[in-house]
C-alpha positions as CSV (number, residue, x, y, z in Angstrom):
1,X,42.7,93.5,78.8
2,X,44.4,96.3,80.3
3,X,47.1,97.9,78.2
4,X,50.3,99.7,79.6
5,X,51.3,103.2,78.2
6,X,54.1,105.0,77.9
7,X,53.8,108.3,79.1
8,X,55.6,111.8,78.0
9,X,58.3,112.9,79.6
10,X,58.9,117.0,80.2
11,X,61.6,119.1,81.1
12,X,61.6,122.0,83.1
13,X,64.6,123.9,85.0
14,X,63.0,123.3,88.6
15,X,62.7,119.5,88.0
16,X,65.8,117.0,89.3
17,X,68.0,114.6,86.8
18,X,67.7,111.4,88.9
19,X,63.8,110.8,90.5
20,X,61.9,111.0,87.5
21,X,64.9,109.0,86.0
22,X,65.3,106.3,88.3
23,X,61.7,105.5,88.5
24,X,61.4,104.7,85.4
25,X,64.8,102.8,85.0
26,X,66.3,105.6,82.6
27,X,69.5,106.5,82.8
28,X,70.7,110.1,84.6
29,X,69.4,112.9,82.4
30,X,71.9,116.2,81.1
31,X,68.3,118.3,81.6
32,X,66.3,118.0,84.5
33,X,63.3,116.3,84.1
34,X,60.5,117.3,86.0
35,X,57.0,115.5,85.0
36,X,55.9,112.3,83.3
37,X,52.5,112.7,81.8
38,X,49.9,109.2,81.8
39,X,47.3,110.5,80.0
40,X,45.4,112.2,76.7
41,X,46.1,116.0,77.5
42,X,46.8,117.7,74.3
43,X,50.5,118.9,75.8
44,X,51.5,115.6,76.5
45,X,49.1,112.4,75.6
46,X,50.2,108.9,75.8
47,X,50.9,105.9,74.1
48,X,50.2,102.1,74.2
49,X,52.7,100.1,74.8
50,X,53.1,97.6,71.6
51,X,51.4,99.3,69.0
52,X,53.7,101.3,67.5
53,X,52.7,105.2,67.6
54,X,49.1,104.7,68.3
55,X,47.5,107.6,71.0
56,X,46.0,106.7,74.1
57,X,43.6,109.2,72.7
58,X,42.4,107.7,69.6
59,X,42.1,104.2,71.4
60,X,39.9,105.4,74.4
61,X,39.0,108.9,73.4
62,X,40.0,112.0,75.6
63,X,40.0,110.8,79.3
64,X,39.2,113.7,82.2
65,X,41.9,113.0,84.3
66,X,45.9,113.4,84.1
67,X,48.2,111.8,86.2
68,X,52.1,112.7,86.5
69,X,55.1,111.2,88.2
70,X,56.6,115.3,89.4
71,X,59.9,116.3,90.8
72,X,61.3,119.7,92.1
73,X,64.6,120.4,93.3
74,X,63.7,124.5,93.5
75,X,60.5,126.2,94.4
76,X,57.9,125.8,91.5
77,X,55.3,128.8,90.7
78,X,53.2,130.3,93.2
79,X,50.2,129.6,91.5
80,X,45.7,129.2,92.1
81,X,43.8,127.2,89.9
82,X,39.9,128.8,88.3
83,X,36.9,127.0,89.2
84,X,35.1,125.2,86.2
85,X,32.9,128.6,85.4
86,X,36.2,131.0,85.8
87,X,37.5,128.1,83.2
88,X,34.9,128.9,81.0
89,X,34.9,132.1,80.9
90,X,38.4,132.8,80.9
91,X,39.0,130.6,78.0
92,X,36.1,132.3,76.3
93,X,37.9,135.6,76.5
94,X,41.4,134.2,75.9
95,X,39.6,132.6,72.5
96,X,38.2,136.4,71.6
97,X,41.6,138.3,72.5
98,X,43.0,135.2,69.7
99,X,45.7,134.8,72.0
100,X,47.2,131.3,70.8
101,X,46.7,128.2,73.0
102,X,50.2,127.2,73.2
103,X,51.2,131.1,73.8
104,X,53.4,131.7,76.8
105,X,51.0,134.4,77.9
106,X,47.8,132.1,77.4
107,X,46.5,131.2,81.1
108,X,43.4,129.6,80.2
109,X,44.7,126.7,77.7
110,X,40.8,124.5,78.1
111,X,37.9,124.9,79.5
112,X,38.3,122.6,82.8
113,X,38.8,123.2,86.0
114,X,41.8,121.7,87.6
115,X,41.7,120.2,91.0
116,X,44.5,118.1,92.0
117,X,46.4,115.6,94.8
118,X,50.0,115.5,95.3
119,X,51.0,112.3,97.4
120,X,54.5,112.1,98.4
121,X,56.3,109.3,97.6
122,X,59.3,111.1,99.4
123,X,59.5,113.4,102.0
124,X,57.9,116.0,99.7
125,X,58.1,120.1,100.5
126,X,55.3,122.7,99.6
127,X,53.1,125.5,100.6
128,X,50.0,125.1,100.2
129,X,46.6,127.4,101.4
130,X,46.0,130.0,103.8
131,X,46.8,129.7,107.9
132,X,44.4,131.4,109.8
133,X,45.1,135.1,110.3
134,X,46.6,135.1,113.9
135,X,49.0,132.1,112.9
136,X,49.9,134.4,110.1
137,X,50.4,137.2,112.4
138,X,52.7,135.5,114.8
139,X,54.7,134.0,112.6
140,X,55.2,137.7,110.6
141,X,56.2,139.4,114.2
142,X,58.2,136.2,114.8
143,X,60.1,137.5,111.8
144,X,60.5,141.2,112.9
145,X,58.4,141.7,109.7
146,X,56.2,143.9,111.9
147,X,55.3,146.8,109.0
148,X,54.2,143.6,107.2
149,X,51.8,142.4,110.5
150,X,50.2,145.8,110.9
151,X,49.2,146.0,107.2
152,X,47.5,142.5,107.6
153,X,46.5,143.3,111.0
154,X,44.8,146.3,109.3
155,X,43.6,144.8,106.2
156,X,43.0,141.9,106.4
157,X,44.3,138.7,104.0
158,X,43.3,140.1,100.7
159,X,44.1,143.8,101.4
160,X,47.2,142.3,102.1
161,X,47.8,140.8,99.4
162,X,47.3,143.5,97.3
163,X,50.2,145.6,98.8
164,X,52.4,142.5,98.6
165,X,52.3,142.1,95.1
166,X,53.1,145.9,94.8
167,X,56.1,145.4,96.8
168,X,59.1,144.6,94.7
169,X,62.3,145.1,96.8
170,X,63.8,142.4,99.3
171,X,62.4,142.1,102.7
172,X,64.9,141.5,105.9
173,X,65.3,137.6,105.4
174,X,67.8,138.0,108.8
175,X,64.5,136.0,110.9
176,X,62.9,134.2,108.6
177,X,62.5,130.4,108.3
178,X,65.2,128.3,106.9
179,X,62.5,127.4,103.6
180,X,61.8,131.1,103.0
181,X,65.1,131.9,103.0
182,X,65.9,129.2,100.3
183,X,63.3,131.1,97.9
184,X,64.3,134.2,98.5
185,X,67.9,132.6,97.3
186,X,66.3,131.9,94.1
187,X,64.2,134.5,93.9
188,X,65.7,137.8,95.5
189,X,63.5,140.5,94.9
190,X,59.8,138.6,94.1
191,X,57.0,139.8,95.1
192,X,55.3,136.6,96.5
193,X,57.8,136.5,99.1
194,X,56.1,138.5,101.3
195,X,52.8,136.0,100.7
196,X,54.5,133.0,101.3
197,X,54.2,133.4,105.1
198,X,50.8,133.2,104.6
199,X,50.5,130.1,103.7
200,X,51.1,126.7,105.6
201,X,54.3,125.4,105.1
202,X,54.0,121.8,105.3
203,X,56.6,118.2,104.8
204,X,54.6,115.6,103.6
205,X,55.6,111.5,104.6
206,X,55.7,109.2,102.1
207,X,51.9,108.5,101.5
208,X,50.7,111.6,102.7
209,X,49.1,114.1,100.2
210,X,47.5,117.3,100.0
211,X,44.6,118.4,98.0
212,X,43.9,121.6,96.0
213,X,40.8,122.6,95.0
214,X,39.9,125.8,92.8
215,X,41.1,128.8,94.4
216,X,43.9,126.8,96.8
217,X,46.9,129.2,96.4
218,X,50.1,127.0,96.6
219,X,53.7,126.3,95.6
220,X,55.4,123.0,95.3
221,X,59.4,123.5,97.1
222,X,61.0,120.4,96.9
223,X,60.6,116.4,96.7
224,X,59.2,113.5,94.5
225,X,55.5,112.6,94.1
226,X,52.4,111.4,92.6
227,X,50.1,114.0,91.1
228,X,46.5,113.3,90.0
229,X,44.2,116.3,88.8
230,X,41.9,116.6,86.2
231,X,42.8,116.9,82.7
232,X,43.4,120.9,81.9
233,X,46.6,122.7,81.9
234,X,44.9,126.2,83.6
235,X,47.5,128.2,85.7
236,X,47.6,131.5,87.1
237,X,50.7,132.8,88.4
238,X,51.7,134.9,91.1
239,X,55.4,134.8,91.8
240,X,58.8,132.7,92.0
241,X,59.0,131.5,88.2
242,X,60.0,133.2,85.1
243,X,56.8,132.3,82.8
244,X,53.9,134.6,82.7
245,X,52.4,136.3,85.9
246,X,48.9,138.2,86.3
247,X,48.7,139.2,89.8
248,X,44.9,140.7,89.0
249,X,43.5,137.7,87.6
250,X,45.2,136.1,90.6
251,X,43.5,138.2,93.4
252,X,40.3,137.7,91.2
253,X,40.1,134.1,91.6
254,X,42.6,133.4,94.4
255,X,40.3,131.4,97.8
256,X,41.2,133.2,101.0
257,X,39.2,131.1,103.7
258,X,42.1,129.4,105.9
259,X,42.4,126.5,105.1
260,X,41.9,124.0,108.4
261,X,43.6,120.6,107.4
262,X,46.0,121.4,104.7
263,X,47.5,117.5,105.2
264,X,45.4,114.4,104.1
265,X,46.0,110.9,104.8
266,X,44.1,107.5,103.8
267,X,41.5,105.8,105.7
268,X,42.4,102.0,105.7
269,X,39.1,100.3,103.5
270,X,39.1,96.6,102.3
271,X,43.2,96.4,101.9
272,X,43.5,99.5,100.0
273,X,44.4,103.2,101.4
274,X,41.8,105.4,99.9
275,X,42.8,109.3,99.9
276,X,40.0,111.9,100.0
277,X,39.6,113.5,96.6
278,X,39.8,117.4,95.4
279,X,37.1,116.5,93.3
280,X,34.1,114.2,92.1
281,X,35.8,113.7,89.0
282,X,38.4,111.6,90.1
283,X,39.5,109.4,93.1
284,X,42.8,107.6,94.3
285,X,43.6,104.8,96.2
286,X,46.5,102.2,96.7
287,X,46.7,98.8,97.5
288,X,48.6,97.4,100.8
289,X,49.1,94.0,100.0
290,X,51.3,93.9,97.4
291,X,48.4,92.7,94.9
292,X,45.5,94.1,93.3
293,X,42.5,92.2,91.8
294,X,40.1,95.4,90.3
295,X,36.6,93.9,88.9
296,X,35.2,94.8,85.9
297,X,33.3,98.9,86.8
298,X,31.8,101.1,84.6
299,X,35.1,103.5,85.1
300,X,37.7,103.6,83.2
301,X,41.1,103.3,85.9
302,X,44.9,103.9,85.1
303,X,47.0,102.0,87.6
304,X,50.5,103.0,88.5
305,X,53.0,100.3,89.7
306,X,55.7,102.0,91.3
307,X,59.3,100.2,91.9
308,X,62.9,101.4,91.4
309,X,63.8,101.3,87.6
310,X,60.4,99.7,86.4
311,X,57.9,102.1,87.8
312,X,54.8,101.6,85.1
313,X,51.1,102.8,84.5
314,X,48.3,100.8,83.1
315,X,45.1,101.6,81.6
316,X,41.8,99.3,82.7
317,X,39.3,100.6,79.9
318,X,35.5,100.3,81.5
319,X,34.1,97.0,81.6
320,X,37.6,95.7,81.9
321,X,39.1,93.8,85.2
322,X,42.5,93.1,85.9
323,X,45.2,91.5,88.4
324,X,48.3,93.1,89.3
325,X,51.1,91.6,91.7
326,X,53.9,93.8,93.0
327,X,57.0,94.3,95.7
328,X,56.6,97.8,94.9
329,X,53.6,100.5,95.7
330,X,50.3,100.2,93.6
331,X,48.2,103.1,92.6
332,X,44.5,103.7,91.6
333,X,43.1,106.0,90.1
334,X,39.3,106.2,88.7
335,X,38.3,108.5,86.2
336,X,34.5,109.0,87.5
């Protein structure tokens, strides 16, 4: 039978005191809280609901994908994710340098890849892969950031980029877009802010997502969603957050091909919305009728009813079916 679980709840300064809150019919928090973990990832594994302290982990063993309530309220890192053999091998040298795994330096925690889905569940903010160059270029003379145009003009994306990370003073926000100047607010003299026009800036809908697959550079800005990825906790940083940065290992691994459709929405199959995936490993869908019926599959699934103040997730285990009835949004997600 399927078994809810109680995830983790974790606070970070960019999160929000209400979203994350409210969802889950908690009351305002003093700290912001900006993710809620369902899952078995060593940071942050869950529980099942009734059993005392028991760990989703030691019930169903280690499960490959993670999925998180997330809210921002200010610009999260500007940050790539490593394939699975940059995972690898990164970790493996991490392991041999006996840097600690929980060390605020560490940026290869496991040896996964991590591809992931954000779907909005509010009009949700973000930056996320390259525009083509000429969109890049127009919207940098647009700005009167001309000395920055020629050099891309010139160089091309990733000869950009390496000037721009060596670039540490403020550039003339005077022109730039009302988002770019909300980073810069937070983040006056970063080095990523000359990167971030780059980028696509995009506003998710409700039930719109996008998708980040290895390489994908990105930043989260502002907004409440649903994010599925697969279970690691691999981040490299560039800019616009206080933790660790390594622009090299960023340009080593970073994907500069423009990205053409950085927006995703469902295709309408059999009375669910079903969102194209990041990855094999996982995939997500949600039901439009207000019910589910799932038959029994050799996956496991953790579904994630979402309502005002009783927003809950549920674990199917494989070979398990199960019926769920809501007024609220239902979520699936299969562990493949």
């Amino acid at each position: 039978m399927p078994r809810r679980i109680i995830g983790v709840v974790k606070n970070y300064d960019w999160g929000d005191t209400t979203s994350i809150a409210a969802a889950l019919g908690m009351a305002a928090s003093n700290a912001p809280i900006a993710e809620y973990w369902w899952g078995t990832h060593p940071q942050g594994s869950s529980r099942v609901d009734g059993t005392g302290e028991i760990d989703l982990r030691d019930e169903l063993g280690s499960l490959t994908v993670l999925v998180k309530l997330l809210a921002c309220n200010q610009s999260l890192s500007l940050q790539t994710h490593p394939t699975i053999h940059q995972a690898v091998t990164g970790f493996a040298k991490e392991e041999s340098m006996g840097i600690p795994r929980d060390a605020a330096t560490r940026m290869y925690r496991d040896e996964s890849d991590k591809p992931e889905m954000l779907i909005a569940l509010t009009p949700f903010e973000a930056l996320c892969g390259f525009t083509d160059v000429d969109s890049a270029l127009e919207r940098l003379r647009t700005m009167n950031w001309h000395d920055e145009a020629d050099i891309l003009e010139q160089n091309g994306v990733r000869g950009y980029l390496v000037w721009a990370f060596e670039q540490h003073d403020s550039p003339n926000m005077s022109d730039a877009p009302s988002w770019l100047r909300t980073i810069a607010q937070q983040h006056p003299t970063d080095c990523g802010l000359r990167v971030a026009p780059l980028l696509h800036h995009v506003t998710l809908q409700p039930g719109e997502a996008i998708c980040l697959p290895a390489g994908n550079l990105h930043a989260y800005l502002h907004g409440f969603g649903l994010e599925v990825m697969s279970s690691s906790d691999n981040v490299i940083r560039a800019g616009f957050t206080t933790k660790h940065i390594d622009i090299a290992e960023l340009l080593r691994i970073v994907d500069v091909t423009p990205l053409a459709h950085p927006v995703v929405s469902p295709s309408h199959v059999d009375g669910h919305d079903v969102y194209p995936s990041p990855s094999p490993a996982f995939s997500v869908s949600r039901a439009t009728n207000g019910s589910l019926n799932l038959s029994a599959s050799n996956n496991l699934r953790i579904v994630v009813v979402i309502k005002t103040g009783a927003t809950e997730a549920y674990v199917v285990a494989a070979g398990e079916s199960a019926t769920f009835n809501s007024d609220g949004s239902i979520w699936i997600i299969t562990q493949n």
